[in-house]
Each structure stands twice: as C-alpha cells, then as structure tokens.
C-alpha positions as CSV (number, residue, x, y, z in Angstrom):
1,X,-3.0,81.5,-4.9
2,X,0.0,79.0,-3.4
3,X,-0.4,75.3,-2.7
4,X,0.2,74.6,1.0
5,X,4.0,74.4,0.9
6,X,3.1,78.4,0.2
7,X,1.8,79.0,3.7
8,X,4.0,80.1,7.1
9,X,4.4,77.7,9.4
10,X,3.7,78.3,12.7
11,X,5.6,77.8,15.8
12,X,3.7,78.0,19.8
13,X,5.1,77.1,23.1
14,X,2.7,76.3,25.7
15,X,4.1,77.5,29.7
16,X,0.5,76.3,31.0
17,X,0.7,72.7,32.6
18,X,-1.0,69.2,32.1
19,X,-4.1,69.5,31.2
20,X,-4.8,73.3,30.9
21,X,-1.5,72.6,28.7
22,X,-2.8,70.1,26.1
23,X,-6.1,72.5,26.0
24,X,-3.9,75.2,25.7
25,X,-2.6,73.4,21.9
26,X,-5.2,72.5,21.3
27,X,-6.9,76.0,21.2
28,X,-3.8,77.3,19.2
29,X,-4.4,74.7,16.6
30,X,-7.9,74.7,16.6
31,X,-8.4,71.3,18.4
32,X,-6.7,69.0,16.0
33,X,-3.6,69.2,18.5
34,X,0.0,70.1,17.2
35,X,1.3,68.3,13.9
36,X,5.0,67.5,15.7
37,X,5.3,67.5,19.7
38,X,8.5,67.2,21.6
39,X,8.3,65.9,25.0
40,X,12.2,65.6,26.5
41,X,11.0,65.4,30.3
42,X,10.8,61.5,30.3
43,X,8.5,61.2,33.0
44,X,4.9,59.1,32.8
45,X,2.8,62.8,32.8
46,X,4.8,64.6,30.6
47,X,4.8,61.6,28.1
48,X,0.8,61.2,28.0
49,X,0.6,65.1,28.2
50,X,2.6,65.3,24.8
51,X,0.7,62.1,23.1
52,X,-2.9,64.4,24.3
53,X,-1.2,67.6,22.3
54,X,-0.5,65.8,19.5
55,X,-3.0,65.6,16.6
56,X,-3.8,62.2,15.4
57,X,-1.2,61.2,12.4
58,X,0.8,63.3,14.2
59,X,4.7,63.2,14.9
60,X,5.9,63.1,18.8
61,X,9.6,63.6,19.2
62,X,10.8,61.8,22.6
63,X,14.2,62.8,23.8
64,X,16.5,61.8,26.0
65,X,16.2,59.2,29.4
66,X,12.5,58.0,30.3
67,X,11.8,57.1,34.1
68,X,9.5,53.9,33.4
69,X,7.4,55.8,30.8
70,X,4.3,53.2,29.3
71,X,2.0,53.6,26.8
72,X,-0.5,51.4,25.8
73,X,-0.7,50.1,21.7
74,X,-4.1,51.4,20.7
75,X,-5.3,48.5,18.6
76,X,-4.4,45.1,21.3
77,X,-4.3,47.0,24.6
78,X,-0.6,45.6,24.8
79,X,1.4,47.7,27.2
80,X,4.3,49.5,25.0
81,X,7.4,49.9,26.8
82,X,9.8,53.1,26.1
C-alpha cells in the first residue's frame, strides 16, 4: 500500500453555471469543494463562484484583469479589494 503521493490525481471541468456549478464540484469532490480553483473571468460572480468551489485550505488561482471584484476578509468583515 502507497502513501498519498501514490494516488492519481484527478482533474474535472464543470460546464454547468453559478450555483448548479459550485454543486456540480462539489458533488465531484464529495462536498469538500476542489483543492485548487482557477477563476480567469474577473467579474464579481465568477469570483465568488470559484471561492464557493473551493474547499477550505484550498488554493484559488485568479488570472488576469478583474472588473471591481470584492471580497470580504472573513475574520474583520474588512472589504478586500482585488
């Protein structure tokens, strides 16, 4: 029996959209949500649609130009500007 670094990886794609997509990961992974998420859209909904697919401790890859995109720091409720 291998240690972890043993097992395939596994790559999805999810074509469904906003919600139905984040459930979508989140029934491929089992509900934890996706270990690494890359959202290269850049607009508000994508953005929070990504951070909702990712699992928490998770790594979320943003490329390219936002259009205003915010998010909000968890632990002060500061808004977080991109």
């Amino acid at each position: 029996m291998g240690d972890a670094g043993d097992r395939p990886r596994q790559t999805a794609c999810s074509s469904e959209r906003g919600d139905e997509g984040v459930a979508r990961i989140k029934e491929l992974t089992g509900r934890p949500g996706a270990h690494s998420v890359v959202e290269a859209v850049g607009t508000q909904e994508s953005f929070m649609r990504a951070v909702g697919a990712t699992r928490g401790g998770g790594h979320l890859g943003y490329v390219g130009v936002n259009h205003d995109v915010r998010a909000e720091r968890r632990a002060t409720k500061a808004p977080l500007t991109l």
